[in-house]
C-alpha positions in Angstrom: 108.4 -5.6 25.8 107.1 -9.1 24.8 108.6 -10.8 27.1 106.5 -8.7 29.5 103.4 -8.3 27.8 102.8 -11.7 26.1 99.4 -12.3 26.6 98.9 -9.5 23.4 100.8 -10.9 20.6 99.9 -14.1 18.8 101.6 -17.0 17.5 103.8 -17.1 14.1 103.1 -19.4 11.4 107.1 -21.2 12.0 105.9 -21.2 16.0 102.6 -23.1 14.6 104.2 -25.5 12.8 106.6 -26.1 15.3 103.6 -26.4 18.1 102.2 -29.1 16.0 104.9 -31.2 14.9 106.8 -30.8 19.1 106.2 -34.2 21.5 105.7 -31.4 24.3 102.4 -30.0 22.4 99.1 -31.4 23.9 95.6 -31.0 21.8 93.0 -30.1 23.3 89.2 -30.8 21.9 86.8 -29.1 23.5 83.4 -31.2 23.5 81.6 -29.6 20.5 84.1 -31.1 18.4 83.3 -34.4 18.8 79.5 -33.7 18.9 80.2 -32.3 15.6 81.0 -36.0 14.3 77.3 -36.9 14.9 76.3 -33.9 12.3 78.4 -34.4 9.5 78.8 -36.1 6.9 80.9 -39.9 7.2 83.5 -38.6 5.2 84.0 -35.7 6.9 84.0 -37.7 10.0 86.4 -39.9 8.6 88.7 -37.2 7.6 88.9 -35.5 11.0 89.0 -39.2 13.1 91.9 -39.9 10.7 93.9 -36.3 11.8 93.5 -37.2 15.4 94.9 -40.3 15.1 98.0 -39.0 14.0 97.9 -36.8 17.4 96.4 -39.5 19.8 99.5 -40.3 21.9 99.2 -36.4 22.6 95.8 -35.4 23.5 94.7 -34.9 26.9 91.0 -34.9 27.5 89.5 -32.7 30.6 86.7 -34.2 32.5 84.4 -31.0 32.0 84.9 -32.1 28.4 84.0 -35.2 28.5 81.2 -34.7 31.5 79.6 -32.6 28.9 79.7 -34.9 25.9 78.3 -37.6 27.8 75.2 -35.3 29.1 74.5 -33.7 25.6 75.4 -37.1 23.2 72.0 -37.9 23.3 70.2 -35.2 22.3 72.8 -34.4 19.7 71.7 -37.9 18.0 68.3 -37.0 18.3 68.3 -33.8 16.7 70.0 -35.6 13.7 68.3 -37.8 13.7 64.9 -35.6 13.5 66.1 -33.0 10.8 67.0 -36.3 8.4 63.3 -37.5 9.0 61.4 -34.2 8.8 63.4 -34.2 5.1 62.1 -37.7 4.3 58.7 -36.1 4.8 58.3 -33.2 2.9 60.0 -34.9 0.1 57.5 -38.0 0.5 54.8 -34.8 0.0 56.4 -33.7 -3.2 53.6 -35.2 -5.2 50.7 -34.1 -3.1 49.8 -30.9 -5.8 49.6 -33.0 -8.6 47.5 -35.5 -7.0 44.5 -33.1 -6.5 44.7 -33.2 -10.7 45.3 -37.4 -11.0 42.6 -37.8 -8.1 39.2 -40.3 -9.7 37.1 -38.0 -7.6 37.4 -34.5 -10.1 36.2 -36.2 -13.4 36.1 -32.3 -14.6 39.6 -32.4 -15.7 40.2 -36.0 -17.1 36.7 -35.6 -18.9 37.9 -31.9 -20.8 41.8 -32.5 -21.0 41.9 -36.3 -21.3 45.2 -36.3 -22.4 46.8 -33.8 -20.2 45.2 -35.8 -17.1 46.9 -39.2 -18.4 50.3 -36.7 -18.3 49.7 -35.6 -14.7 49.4 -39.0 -13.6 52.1 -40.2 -15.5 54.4 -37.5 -14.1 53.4 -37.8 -10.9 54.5 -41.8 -10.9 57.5 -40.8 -11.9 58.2 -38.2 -9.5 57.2 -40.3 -6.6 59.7 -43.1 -7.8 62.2 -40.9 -7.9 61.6 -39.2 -4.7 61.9 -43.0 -3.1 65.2 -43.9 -4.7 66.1 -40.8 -3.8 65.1 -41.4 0.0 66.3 -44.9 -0.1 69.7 -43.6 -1.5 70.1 -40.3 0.7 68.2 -40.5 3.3 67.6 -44.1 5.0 71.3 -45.1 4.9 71.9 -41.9 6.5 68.9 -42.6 9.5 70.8 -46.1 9.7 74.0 -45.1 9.3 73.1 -42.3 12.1 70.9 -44.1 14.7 73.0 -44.2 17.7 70.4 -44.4 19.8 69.0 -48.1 19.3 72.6 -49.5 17.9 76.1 -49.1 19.2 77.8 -45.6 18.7 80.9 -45.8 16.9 82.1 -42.5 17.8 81.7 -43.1 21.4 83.8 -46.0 21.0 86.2 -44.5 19.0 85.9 -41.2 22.0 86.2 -44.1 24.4 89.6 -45.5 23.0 91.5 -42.3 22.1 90.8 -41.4 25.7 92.3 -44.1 27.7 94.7 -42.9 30.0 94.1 -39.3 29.5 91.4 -38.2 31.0 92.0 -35.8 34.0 90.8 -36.8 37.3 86.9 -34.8 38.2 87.0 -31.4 40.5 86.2 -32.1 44.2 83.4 -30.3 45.6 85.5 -28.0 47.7 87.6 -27.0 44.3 84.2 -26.5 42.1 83.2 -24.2 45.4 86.2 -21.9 45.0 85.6 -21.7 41.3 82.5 -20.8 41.7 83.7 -17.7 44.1 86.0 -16.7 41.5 83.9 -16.8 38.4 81.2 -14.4 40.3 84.2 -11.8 40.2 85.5 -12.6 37.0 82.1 -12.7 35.3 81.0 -9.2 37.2 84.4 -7.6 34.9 83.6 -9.7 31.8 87.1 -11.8 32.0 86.7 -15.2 29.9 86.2 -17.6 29.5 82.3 -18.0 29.9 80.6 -15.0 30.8 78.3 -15.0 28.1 76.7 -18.2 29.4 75.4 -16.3 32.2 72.5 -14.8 30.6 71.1 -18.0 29.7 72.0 -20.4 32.0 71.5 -18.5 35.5 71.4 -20.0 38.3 70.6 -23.3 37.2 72.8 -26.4 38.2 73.5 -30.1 37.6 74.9 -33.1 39.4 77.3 -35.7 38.9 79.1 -38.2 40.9 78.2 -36.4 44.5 79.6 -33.0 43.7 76.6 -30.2 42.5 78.1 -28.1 39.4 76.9 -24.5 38.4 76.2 -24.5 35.0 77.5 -21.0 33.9 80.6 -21.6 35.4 81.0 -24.7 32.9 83.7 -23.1 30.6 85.5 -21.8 34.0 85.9 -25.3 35.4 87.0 -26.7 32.1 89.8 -23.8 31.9 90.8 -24.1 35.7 91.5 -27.8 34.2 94.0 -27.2 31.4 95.8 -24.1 33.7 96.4 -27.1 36.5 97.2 -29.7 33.7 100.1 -27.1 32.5 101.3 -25.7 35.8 101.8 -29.6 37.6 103.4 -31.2 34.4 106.8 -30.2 33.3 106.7 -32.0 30.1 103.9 -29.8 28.7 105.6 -26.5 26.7 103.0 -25.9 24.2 98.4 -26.3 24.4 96.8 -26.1 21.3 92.8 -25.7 22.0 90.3 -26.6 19.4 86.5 -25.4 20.1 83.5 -24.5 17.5 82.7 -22.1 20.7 83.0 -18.3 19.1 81.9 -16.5 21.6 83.6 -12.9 23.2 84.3 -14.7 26.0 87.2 -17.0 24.2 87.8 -14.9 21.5 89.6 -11.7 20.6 88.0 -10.1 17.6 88.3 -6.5 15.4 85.7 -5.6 13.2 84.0 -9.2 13.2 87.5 -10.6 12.8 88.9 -13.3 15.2 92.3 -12.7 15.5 93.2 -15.1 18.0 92.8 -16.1 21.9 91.9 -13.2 24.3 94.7 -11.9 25.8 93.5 -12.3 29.4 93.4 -16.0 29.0 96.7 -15.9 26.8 98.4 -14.0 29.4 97.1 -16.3 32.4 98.1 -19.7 30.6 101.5 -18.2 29.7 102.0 -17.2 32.9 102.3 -21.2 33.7 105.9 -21.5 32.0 104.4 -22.7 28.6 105.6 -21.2 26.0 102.7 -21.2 23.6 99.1 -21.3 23.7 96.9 -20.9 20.7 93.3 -21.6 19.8 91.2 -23.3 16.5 88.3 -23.5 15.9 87.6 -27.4 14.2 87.8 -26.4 10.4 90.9 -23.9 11.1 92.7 -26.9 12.7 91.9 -29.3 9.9 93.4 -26.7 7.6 96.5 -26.1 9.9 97.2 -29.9 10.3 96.9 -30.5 6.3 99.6 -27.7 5.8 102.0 -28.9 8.7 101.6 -32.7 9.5 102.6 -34.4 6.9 100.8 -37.8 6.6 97.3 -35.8 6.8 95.3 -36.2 4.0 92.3 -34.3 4.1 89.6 -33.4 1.6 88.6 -29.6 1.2 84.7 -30.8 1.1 85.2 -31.9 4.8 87.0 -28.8 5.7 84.2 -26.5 3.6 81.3 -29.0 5.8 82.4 -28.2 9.2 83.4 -24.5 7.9 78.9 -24.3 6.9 78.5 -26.2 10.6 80.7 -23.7 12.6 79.3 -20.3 10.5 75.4 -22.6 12.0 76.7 -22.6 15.1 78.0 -18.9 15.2 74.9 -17.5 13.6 72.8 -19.7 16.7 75.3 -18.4 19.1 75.1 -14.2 18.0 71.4 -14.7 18.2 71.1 -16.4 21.5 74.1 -14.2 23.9 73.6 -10.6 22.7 74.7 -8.7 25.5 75.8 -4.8 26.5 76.5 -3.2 24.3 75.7 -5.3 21.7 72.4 -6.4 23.2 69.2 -7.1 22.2 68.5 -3.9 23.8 70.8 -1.6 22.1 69.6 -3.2 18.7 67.3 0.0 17.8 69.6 2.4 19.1 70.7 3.3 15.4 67.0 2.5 13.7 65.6 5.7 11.9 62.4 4.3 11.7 61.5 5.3 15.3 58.2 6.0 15.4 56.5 3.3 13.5 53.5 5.0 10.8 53.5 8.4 12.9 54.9 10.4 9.7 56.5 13.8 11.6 56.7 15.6 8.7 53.2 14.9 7.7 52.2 16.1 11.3 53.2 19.3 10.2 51.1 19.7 7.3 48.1 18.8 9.2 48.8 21.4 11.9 49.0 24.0 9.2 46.0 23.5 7.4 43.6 21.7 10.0 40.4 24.0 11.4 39.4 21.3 14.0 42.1 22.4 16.6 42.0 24.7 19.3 45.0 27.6 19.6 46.0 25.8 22.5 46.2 21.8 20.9 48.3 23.2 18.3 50.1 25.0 20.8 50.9 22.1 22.8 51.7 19.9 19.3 54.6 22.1 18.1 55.9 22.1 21.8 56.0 18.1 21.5 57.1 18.4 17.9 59.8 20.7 19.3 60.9 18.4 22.2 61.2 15.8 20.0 63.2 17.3 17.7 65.6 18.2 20.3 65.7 14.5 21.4 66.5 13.3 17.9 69.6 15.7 18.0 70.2 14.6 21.4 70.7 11.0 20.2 72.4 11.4 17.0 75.1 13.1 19.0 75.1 10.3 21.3 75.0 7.9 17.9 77.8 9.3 16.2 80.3 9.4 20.3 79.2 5.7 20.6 80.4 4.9 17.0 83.9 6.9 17.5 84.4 5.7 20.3 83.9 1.7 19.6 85.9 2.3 16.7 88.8 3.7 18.7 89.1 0.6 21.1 88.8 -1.6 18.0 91.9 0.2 16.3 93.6 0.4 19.3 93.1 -2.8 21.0 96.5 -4.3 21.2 97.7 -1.5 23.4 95.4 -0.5 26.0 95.2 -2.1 29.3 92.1 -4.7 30.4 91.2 -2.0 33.1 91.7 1.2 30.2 88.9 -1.5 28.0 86.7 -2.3 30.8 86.3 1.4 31.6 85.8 2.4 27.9 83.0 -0.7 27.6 81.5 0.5 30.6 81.4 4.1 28.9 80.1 2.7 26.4 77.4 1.2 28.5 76.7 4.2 29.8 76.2 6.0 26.1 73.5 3.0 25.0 71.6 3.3 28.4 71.3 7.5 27.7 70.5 6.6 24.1 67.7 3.9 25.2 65.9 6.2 27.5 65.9 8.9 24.4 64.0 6.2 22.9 61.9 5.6 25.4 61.1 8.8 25.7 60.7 9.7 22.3 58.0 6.7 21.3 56.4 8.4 24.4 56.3 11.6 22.8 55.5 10.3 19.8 52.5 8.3 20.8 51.2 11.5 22.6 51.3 13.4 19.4 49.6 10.9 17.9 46.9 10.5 20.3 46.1 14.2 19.3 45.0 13.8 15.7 
């Protein structure tokens, strides 16, 4: 059965260690990882740069990878480069309370507390000198040792020598075309990678060298480029693929668990004659390379830094491609607090004892209370058939089919859309009965 269903089981630690330490292994960095370098701290860069040279001769760098780190370099820098100078501001305000207290202009404290006013002041001088040596210490050599923008970028360099010779040739129009066709119908059944950049990136597109690119379909090119690198080289057996990308669309994940690749893309690379395929994220692989290449030397602070960058990263990535059903829509469906300061219960108690009401206004409030009621049952059914059923396709993920999961997500579709429009309905309801006090 494995040999026929490979795609769902993952790689063993002795079929790891063997991965890395075979001359038929390529690496694969996906562009984040390098960004990364222009984030982190110089040790931590110095501890990764020093792992990849011990796997140079066997890297292979697609040209989506390396399109995209040229386009977002830049801005990468900047950002860095902002953060580290918003920091040198606040702290160069750290004394600003104090001053009001050592300012000539309020005589009304140094004339009453003389003594306490000489404190303030002598605090405050001493606060401010730290706060420069601090600055001067911490955070200029950092701006200098960052600013890639005005001086020449060592990483680049470093990118730009690693790379030489390895670098696949770019997508002709005509190829990026037929990509384009496919990821339309593999986006339209959620089948990575990439889907999730949909949402945000559209329609939009960008252009390089003569050939026009869809952006959404970035990840698809990039993967189209490692399943041609595999099938039309006979000397490649084994692709390990590093990426800070955590998305649904690469990953396979149980109860907020990655467990490994998807087994769609798992299935389609091994399906090339390799005979492994496995995926790290950057910390993981800094990990996995100090337990089975030898000469690596790595310090656990650089692993723990880009551990805190990739959980950043994660966090900015959950909030910005929440899709069905995990959406941004769906994320009331399991609020109790549906109605905002309209207090039901206390509804009730005003029906029973107010005068002000005619027979029929209180007739028509307990028939809204009524059909409201009957919409909260409604939708905790729903509530508790949405829950058992995400919990079966969690638990029994390794053995149904993509089409069996792609109908039980699209059920599951279904159940949030029913449970939405109870919503709807009900804040309807509910602002109707409270229009009646």
């Amino acid at each position: 059965m494995r040999d026929r269903f490979k795609g769902f089981y993952g790689v063993t630690e002795d079929v790891e260690k063997e991965m890395f330490s075979s001359r038929k292994t390529i690496f694969i960095f996906d562009t984040n990882c390098f960004l990364n370098l222009y984030r982190c701290e110089k040790e931590t860069k110095n501890d990764f740069i020093s792992v990849v040279e011990l796997i140079k001769d066997r890297l292979w760098f697609p040209f989506q990878i390396c399109l995209e780190y040229q386009r977002n370099r830049l801005g990468v820098i900047s950002s860095s480069l902002k953060n580290l100078n918003e920091i040198k501001k606040e702290l160069s305000l750290t004394t600003d309370s104090i001053n009001v207290f050592c300012n000539d202009s309020d005589k009304s404290i140094k004339n009453k507390y003389h003594q306490l006013h000489s404190n303030l002041c002598l605090l405050k001088e001493d606060i401010e000198q730290k706060v420069k040596e601090f600055i001067v210490e911490n955070i200029d050599n950092r701006l200098s040792d960052n600013d890639f923008i005005s001086k020449s970028d060592e990483i680049r360099n470093w990118i730009d020598m690693i790379s030489i010779g390895k670098i696949a040739e770019p997508l002709k129009q005509d190829e990026i075309n037929k990509i384009n066709d496919l990821g339309n119908k593999r986006y339209s059944v959620k089948v990575g990678p990439g889907w999730m950049d949909e949402k945000e990136k559209k329609d939009s597109e960008s252009f390089f060298d003569g050939v026009y690119y869809k952006d959404k379909y970035g990840d698809l090119y990039l993967w189209h480029e490692i399943l041609n690198k595999v099938e039309h080289d006979d000397n490649i057996k084994n692709v390990i693929f590093i990426t800070n990308d955590v998305k649904n669309d690469w990953w396979y994940k149980v109860h907020g668990k990655t467990i490994g690749p998807l087994e769609c893309l798992r299935t389609e690379i091994l399906n090339k004659n390799l005979n492994s395929f496995n995926m790290y994220t950057q910390p993981s692989f800094l990990s996995k390379a100090k337990s089975f290449l030898s000469e690596v030397n790595v310090k656990d602070s650089s692993i723990e830094e880009l551990e805190r960058l990739s959980e950043e990263k994660k966090n900015e990535i959950l909030n910005k491609y929440k899709i069905k059903p995990y959406s941004y829509y769906y994320k009331n469906i399991f609020s109790d607090d549906l109605f905002g300061s309209v207090d039901l219960d206390n509804e009730s108690v005003t029906l029973s004892k107010s005068n002000d009401f005619s027979s029929d206004m209180i007739k028509r409030k307990h028939n809204l209370i009524k059909e409201i009621d009957s919409l909260i049952d409604q939708k905790d059914r729903l509530k508790e058939e949405y829950n058992k059923t995400r919990e079966l396709i969690n638990d029994n993920q390794d053995y149904i089919t993509k089409d069996t999961s792609n109908e039980a997500e699209l059920y599951l579709d279904s159940l949030g859309d029913r449970i939405i429009n109870i919503e709807s309905r009900l804040k309807g309801l509910a602002m109707s009965l409270f229009n009646m006090r």
